[in-house]
GULO-101202 format. One record per residue (C-alpha): residue number from 1; residue in one letter; x, y, z. Coordinates in Angstrom, 3 decimals. Layout:
<rs>
pos=NUM code=A east=X north=Y up=Z $
...
</rs>
This chain:
<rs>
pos=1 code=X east=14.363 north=-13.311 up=-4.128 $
pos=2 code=X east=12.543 north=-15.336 up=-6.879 $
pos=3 code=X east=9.890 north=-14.025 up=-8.768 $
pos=4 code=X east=7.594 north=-14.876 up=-11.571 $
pos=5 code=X east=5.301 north=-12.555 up=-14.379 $
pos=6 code=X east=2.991 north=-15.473 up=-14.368 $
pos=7 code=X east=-0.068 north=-15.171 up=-11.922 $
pos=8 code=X east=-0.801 north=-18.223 up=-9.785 $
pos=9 code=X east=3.184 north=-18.527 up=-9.164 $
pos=10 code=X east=4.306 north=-18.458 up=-5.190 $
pos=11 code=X east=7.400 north=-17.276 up=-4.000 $
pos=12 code=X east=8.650 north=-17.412 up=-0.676 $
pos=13 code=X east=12.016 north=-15.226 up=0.694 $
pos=14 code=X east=14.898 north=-17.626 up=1.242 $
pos=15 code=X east=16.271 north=-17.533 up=4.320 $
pos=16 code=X east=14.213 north=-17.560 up=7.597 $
pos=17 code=X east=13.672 north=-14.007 up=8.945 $
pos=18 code=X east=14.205 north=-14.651 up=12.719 $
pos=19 code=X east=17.796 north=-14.480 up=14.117 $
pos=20 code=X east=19.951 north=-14.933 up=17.241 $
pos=21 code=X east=18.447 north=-12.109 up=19.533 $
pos=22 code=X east=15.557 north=-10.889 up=17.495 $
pos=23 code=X east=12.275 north=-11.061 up=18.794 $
pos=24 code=X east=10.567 north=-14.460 up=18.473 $
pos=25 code=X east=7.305 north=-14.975 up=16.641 $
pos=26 code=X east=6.023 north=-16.350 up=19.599 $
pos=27 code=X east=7.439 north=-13.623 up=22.130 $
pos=28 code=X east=5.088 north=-10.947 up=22.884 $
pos=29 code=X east=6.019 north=-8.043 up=21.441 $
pos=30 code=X east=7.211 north=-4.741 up=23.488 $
pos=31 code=X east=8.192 north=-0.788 up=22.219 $
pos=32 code=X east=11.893 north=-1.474 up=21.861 $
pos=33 code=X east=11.238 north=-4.890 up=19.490 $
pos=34 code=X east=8.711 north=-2.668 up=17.111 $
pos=35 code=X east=11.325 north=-0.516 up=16.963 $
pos=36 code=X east=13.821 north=-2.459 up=15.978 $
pos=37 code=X east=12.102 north=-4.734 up=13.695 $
pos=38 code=X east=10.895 north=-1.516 up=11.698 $
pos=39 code=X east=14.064 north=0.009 up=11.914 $
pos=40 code=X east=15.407 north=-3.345 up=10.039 $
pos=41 code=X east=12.561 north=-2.907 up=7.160 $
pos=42 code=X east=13.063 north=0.445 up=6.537 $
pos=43 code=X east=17.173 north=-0.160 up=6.392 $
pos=44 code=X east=16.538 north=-3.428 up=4.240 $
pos=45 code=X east=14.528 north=-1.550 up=1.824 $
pos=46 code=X east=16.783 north=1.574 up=1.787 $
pos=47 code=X east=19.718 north=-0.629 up=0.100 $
pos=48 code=X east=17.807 north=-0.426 up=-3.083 $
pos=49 code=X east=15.899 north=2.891 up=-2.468 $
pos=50 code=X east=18.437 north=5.743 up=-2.555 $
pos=51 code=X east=17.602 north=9.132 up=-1.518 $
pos=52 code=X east=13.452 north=7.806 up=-0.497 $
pos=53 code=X east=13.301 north=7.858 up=2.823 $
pos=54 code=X east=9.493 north=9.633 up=2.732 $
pos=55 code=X east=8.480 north=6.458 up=-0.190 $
pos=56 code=X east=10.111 north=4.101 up=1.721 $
pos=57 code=X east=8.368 north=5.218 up=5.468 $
pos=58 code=X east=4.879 north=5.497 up=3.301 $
pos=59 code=X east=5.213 north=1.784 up=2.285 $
pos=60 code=X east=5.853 north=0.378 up=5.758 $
pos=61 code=X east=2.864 north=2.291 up=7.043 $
pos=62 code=X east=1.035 north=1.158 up=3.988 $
pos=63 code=X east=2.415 north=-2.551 up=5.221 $
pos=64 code=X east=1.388 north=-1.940 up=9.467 $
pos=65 code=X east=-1.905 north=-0.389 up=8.423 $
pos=66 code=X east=-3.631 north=-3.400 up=7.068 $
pos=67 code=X east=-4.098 north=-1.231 up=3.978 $
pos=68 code=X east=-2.382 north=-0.900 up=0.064 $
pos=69 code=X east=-0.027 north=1.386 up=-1.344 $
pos=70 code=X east=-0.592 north=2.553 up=-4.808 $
pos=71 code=X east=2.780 north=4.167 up=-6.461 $
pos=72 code=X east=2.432 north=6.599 up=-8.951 $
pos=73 code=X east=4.528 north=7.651 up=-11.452 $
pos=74 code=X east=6.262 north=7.781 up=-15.051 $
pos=75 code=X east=8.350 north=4.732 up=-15.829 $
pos=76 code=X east=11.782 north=4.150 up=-14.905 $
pos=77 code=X east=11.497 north=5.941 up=-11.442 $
pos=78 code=X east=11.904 north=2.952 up=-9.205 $
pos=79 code=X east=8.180 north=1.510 up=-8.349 $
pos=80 code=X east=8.413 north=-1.580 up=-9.260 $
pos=81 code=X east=11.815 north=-1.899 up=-6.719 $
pos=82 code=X east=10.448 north=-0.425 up=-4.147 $
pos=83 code=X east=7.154 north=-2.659 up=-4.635 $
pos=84 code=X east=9.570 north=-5.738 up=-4.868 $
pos=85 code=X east=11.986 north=-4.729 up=-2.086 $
pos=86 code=X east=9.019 north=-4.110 up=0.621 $
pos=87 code=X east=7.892 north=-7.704 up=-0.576 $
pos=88 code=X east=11.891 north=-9.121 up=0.031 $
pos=89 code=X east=12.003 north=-7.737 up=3.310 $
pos=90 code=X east=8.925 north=-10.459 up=4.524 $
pos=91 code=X east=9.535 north=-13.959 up=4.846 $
pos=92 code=X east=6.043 north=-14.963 up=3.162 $
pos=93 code=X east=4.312 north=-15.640 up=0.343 $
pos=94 code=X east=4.547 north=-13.271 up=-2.478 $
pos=95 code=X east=3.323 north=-12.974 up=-6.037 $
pos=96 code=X east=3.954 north=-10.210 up=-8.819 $
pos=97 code=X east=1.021 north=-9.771 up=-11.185 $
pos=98 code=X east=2.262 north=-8.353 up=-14.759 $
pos=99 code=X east=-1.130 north=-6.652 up=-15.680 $
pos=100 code=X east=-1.443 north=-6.217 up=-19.237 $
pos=101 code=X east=-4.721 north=-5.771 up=-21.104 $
pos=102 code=X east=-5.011 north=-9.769 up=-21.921 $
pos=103 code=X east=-5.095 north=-10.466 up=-18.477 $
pos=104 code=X east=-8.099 north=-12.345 up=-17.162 $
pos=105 code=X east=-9.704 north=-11.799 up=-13.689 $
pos=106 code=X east=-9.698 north=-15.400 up=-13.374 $
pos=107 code=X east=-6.008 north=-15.303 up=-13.589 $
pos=108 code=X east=-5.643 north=-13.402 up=-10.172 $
pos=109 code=X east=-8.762 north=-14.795 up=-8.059 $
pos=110 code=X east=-8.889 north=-18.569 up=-9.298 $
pos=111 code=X east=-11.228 north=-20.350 up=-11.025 $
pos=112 code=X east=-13.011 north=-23.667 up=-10.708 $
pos=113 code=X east=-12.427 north=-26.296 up=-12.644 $
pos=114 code=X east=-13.781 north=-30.338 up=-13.156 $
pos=115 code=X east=-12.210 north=-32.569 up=-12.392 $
pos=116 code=X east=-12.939 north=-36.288 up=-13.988 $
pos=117 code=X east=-11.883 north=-38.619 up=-11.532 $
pos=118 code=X east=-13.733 north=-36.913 up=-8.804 $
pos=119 code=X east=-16.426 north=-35.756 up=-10.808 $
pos=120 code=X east=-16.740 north=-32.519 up=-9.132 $
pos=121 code=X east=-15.292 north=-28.961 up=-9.624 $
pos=122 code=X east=-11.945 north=-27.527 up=-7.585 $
pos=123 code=X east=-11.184 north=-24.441 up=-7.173 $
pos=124 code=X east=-7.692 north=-23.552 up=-8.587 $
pos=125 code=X east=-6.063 north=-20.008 up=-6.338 $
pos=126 code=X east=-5.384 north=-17.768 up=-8.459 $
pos=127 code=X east=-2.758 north=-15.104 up=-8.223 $
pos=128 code=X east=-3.784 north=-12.791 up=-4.804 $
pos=129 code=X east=-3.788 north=-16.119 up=-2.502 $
pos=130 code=X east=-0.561 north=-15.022 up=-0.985 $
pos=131 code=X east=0.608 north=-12.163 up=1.741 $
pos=132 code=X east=2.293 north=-9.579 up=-0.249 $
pos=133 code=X east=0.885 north=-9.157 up=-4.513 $
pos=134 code=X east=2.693 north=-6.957 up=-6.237 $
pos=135 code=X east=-0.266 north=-5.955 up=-8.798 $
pos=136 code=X east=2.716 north=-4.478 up=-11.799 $
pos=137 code=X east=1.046 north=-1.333 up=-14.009 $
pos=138 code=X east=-2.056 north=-2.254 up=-12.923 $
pos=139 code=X east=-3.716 north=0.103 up=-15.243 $
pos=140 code=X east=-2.373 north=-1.334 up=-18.353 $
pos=141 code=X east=-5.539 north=-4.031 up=-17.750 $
pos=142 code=X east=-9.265 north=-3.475 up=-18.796 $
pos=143 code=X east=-11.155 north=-1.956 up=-15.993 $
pos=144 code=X east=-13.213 north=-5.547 up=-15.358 $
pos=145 code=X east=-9.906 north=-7.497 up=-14.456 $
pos=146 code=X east=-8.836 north=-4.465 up=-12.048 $
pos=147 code=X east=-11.987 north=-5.237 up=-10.551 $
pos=148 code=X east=-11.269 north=-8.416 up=-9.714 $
pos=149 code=X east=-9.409 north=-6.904 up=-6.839 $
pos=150 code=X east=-11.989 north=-4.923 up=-5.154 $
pos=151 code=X east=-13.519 north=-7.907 up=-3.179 $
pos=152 code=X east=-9.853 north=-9.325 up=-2.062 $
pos=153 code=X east=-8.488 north=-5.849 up=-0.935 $
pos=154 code=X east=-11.900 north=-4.617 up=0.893 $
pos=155 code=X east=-12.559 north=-8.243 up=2.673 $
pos=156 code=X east=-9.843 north=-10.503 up=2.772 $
pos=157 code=X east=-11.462 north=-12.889 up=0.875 $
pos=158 code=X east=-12.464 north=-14.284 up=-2.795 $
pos=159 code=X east=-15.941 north=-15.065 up=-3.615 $
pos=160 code=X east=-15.901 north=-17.660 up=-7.315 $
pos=161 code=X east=-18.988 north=-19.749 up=-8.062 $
pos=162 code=X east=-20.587 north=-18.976 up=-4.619 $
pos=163 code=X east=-17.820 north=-20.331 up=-2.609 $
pos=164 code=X east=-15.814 north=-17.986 up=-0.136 $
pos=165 code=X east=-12.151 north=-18.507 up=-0.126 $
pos=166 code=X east=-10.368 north=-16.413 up=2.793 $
pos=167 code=X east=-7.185 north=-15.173 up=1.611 $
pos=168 code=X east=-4.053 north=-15.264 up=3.870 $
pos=169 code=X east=-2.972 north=-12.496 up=6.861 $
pos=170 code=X east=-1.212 north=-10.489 up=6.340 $
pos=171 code=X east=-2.234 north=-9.582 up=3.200 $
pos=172 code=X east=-1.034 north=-6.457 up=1.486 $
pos=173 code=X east=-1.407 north=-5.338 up=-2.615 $
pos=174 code=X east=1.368 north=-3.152 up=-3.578 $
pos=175 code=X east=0.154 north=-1.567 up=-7.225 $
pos=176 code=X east=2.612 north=-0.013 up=-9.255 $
pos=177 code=X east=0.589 north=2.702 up=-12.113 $
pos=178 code=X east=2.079 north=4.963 up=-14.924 $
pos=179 code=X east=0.145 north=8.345 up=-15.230 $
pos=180 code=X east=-3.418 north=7.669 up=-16.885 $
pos=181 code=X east=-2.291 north=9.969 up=-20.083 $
pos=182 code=X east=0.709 north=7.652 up=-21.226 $
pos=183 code=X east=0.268 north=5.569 up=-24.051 $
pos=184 code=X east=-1.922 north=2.142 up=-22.972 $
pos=185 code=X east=-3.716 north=3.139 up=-19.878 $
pos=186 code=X east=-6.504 north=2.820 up=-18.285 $
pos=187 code=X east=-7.872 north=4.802 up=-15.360 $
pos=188 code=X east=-8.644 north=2.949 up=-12.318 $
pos=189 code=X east=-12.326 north=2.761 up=-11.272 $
pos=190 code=X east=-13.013 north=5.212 up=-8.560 $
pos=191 code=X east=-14.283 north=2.173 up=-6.212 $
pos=192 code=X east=-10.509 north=0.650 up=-6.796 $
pos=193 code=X east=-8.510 north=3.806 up=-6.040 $
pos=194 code=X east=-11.029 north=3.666 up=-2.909 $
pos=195 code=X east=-9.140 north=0.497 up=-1.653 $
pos=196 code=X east=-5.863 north=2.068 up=-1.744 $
pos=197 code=X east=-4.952 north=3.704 up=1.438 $
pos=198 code=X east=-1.908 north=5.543 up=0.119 $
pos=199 code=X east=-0.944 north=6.928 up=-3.251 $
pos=200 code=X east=2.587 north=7.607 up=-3.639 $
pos=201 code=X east=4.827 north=9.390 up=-6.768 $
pos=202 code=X east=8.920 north=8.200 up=-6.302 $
pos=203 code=X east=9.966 north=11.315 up=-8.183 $
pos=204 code=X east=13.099 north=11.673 up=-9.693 $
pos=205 code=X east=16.391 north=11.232 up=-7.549 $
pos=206 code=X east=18.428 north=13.492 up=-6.925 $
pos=207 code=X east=22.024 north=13.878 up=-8.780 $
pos=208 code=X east=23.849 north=12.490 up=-6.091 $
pos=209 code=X east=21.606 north=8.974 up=-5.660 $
pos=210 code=X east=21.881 north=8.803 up=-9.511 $
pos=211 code=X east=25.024 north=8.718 up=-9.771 $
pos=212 code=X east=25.858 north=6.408 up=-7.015 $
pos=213 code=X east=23.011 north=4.158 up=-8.460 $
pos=214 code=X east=25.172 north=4.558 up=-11.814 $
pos=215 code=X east=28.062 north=3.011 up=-9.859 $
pos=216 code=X east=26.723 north=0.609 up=-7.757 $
pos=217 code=X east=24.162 north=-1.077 up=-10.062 $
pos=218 code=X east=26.275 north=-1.768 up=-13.701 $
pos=219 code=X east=26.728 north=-5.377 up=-12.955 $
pos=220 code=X east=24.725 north=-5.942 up=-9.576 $
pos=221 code=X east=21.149 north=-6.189 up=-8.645 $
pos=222 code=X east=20.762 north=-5.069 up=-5.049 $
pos=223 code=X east=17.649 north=-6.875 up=-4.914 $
pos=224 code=X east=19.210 north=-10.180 up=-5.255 $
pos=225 code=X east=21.191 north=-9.304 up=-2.066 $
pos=226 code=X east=17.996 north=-8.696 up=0.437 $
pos=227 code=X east=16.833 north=-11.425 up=2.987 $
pos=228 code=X east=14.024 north=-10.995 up=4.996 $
pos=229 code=X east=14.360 north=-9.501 up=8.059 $
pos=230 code=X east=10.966 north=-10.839 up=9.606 $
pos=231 code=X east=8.163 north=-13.045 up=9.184 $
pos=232 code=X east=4.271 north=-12.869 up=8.642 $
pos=233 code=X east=3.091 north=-13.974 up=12.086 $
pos=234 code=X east=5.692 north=-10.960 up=12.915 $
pos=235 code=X east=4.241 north=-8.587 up=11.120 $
pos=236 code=X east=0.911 north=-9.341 up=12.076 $
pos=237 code=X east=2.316 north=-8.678 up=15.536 $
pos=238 code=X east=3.289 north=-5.013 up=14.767 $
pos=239 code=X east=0.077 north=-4.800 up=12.776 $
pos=240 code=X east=-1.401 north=-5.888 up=16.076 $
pos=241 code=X east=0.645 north=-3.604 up=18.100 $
pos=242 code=X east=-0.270 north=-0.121 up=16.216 $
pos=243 code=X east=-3.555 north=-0.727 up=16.338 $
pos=244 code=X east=-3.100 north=-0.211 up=20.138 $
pos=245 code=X east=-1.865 north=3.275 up=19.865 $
pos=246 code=X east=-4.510 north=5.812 up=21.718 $
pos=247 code=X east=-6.277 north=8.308 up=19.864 $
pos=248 code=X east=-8.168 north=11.273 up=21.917 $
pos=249 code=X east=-11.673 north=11.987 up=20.935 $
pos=250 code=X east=-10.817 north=15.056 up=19.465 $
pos=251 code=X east=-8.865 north=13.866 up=17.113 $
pos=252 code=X east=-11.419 north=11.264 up=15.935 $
pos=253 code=X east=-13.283 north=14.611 up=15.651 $
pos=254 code=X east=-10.686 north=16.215 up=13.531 $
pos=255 code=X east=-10.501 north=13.303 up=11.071 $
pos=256 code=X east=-14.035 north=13.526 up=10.326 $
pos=257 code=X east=-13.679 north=17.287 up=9.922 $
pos=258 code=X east=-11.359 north=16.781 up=7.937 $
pos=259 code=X east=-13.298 north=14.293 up=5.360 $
pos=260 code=X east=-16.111 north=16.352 up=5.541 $
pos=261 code=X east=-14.607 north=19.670 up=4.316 $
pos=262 code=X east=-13.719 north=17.291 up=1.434 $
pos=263 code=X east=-17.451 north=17.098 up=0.485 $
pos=264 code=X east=-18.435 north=20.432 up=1.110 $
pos=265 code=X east=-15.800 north=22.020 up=-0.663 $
pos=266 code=X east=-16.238 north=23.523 up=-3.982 $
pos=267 code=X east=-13.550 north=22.792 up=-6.144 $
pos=268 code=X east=-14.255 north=19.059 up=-5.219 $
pos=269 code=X east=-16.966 north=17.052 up=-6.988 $
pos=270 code=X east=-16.679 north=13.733 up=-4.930 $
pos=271 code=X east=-15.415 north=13.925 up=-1.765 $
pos=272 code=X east=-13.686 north=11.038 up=1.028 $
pos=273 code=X east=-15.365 north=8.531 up=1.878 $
pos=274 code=X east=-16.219 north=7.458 up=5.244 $
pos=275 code=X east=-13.484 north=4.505 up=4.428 $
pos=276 code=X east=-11.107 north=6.944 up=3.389 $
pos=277 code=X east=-12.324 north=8.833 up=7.446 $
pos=278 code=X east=-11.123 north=5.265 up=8.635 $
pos=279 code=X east=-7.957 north=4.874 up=6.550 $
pos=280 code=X east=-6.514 north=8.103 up=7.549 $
pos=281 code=X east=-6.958 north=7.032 up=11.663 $
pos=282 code=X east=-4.977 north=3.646 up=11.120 $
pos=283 code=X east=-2.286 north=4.842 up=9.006 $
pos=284 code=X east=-1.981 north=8.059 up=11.523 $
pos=285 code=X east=-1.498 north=5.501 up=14.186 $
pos=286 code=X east=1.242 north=3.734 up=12.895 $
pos=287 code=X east=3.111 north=7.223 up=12.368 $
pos=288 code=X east=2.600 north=7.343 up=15.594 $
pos=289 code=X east=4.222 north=4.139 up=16.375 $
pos=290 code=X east=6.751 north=4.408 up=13.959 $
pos=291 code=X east=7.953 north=8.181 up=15.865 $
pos=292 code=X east=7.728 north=5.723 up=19.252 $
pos=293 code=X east=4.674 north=7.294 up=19.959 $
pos=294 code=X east=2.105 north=5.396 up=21.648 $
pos=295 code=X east=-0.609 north=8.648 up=20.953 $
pos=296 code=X east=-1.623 north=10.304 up=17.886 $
pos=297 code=X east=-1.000 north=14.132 up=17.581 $
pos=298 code=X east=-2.872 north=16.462 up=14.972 $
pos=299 code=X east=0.529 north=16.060 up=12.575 $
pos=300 code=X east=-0.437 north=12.395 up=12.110 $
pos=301 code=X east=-3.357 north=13.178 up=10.430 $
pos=302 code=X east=-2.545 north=16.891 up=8.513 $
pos=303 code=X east=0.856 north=15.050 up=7.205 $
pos=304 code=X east=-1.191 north=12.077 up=5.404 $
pos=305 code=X east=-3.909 north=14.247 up=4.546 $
pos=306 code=X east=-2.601 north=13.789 up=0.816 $
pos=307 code=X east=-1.439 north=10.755 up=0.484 $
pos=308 code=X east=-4.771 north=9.384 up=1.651 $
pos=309 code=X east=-7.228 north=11.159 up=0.715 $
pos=310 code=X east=-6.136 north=13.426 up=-2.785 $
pos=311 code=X east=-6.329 north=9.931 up=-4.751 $
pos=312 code=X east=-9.898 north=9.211 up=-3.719 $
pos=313 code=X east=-10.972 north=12.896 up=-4.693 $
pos=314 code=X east=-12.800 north=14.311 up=-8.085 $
pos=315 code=X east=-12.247 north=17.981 up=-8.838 $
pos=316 code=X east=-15.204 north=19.854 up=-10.059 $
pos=317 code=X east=-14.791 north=20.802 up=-13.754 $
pos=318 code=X east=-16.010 north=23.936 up=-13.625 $
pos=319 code=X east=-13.180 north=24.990 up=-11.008 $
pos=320 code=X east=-10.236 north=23.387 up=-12.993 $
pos=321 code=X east=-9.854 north=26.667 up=-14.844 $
pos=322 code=X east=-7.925 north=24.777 up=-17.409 $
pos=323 code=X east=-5.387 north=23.225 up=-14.971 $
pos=324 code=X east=-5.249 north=19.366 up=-14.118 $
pos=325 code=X east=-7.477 north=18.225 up=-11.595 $
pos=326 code=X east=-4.516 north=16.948 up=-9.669 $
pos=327 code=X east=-3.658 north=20.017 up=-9.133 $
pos=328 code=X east=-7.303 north=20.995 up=-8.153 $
pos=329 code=X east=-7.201 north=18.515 up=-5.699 $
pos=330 code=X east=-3.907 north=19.391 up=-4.001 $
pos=331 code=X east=-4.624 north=22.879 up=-3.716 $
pos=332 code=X east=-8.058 north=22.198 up=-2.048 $
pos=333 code=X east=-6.727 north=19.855 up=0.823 $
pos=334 code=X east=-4.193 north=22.468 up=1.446 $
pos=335 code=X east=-6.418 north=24.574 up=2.037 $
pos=336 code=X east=-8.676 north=22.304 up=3.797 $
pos=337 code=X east=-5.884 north=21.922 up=6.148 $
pos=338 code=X east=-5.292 north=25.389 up=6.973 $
pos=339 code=X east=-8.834 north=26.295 up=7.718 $
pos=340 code=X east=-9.995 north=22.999 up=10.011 $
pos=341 code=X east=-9.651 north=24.091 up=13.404 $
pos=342 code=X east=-6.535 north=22.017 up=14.935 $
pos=343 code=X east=-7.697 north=20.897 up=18.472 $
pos=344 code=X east=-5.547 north=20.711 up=21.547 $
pos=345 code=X east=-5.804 north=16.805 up=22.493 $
pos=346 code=X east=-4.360 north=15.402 up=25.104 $
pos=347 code=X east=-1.690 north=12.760 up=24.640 $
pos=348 code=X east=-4.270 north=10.141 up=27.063 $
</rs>
């Protein structure tokens, strides 16, 4: 798949996604075509990913959830591949963003500029006008051009000079961060780590997936071998699709226990938000659907605690007791989880 560092660049995957007994874009879609499209994403992406299966099942959800995956971690770990192998597997547009701290936020939502012969201004897309941005170390840019994003990832949509611009569906960021205390970072603005509906570290592989990487990867990019396996009007299909999966009152109840023993807890200085409440339902439904469940079940929501809510959440200083407030964090939402009555919902 091409790509480009350059922001206002579009790429498209190059071969056509749909094949010879694969469900049509136009076909409605049923339990046993979800399944099998997903099953061809998450085996597309594992060709690259080795030994990932837990990164590579957060980014489809990340994908099916209409929200944004934020991976975390030191360099050299693999989030940029797995950022640019999620984006290979969808025949649509993509762009990769190199952030670095020279970058302007006119460079990724557009700007508007004269032109003579018409004597009026144009607006020139920038850089998110496409399906899938791959925002690359975001944090290595000011704070002010990271929040250029915060309009396009809340609302689907660019606001320059007054004019709305409505950006393309589906439409997914995929940021890749290093840790905020390496050399030329920047921490991300609590409002922008708001947007993200899933942070996820890769981790180091194991010695096994190293070594095969070792031997599979000295004079061949596996990335240059992935197609897409289906298209946008697909995907907003599936989107579509696990949105339909049932969740019992009670649950909805639990989630919003949940988020409030967040705020009330006190290790933790700012708690979820009531976005973070609603992130947490959608990406627990398409668990759901991706276990060929057409319900969600207390696990949904316990197993993604983390992932969606420990990057929105402040520990209090006074409770670090010297330790990092990551670690703050993840100790309070384990404990948050343990003491939150579970209810007994019914699967209907």
């Amino acid at each position: 798949m091409d790509e480009t560092l350059l922001p206002g660049t579009t790429t498209r995957s190059r071969r056509p996604a749909t094949e010879p007994g694969r469900a049509g874009i136009d076909e409605p879609l049923t339990s046993e075509s979800f399944a099998r499209l997903t099953h061809d994403i998450v085996a597309s992406i594992s060709r690259v990913i080795d030994g990932k299966p837990d990164a590579v099942r957060s980014a489809l959800i990340a994908l099916l959830a209409e929200g944004h995956l934020l991976i975390e971690d030191v360099p050299g770990v693999g989030k940029t591949v797995l950022a640019r192998a999620l984006a290979a597997t969808v025949d649509a547009d993509v762009r990769r963003i190199q952030f670095t701290p020279d970058l302007l936020p006119g460079d990724i939502t557009g700007v508007s500029v004269f032109n003579p012969v018409q004597r009026q201004f144009e607006f020139t897309p920038g850089a998110v006008f496409a399906h899938i941005v791959i925002a690359d170390e975001i944090n290595r840019s000011s704070p002010k051009t990271q929040s250029s994003l915060l309009e396009a990832m809340e609302e689907r949509q660019v606001t320059v000079d007054g004019r709305t611009h409505v950006l393309p569906s589906p439409f997914l960021v995929v940021a890749t961060q290093n840790p905020f205390e390496m050399e030329g970072t920047y921490a991300l603005p609590e409002a922008q780590r708001d947007r993200f509906l899933l942070r996820i570290s890769m981790g180091y592989p194991d010695p096994a997936a190293e070594a095969l990487m070792l031997r599979q990867r000295d004079t061949v990019n596996p990335l240059d071998a992935l197609v897409p396996v289906v298209t946008a009007r697909q995907v907003t299909a599936m989107i579509a699709w696990a949105r339909g999966v049932h969740v019992a009152p009670a649950l909805e109840d639990y989630a919003v226990a949940l988020a409030q023993a967040t705020r009330s807890h006190p290790d933790i200085r700012l708690g979820a938000s009531p976005r973070a409440t609603l992130q947490l339902v959608r990406a627990a439904k398409v668990r759901a659907a991706l276990d060929g469940r057409a319900y969600v079940i207390p696990d949904d929501l316990t197993v993604l605690l983390a992932p969606v809510f420990a990057h929105r959440l402040i520990a209090n200083r006074s409770a670090a007791g010297g330790r990092a407030g990551a670690v703050v964090v993840a100790d309070a939402l384990e404990r948050i989880a343990a003491s939150v009555r579970v209810p007994l919902a019914q699967r209907a």
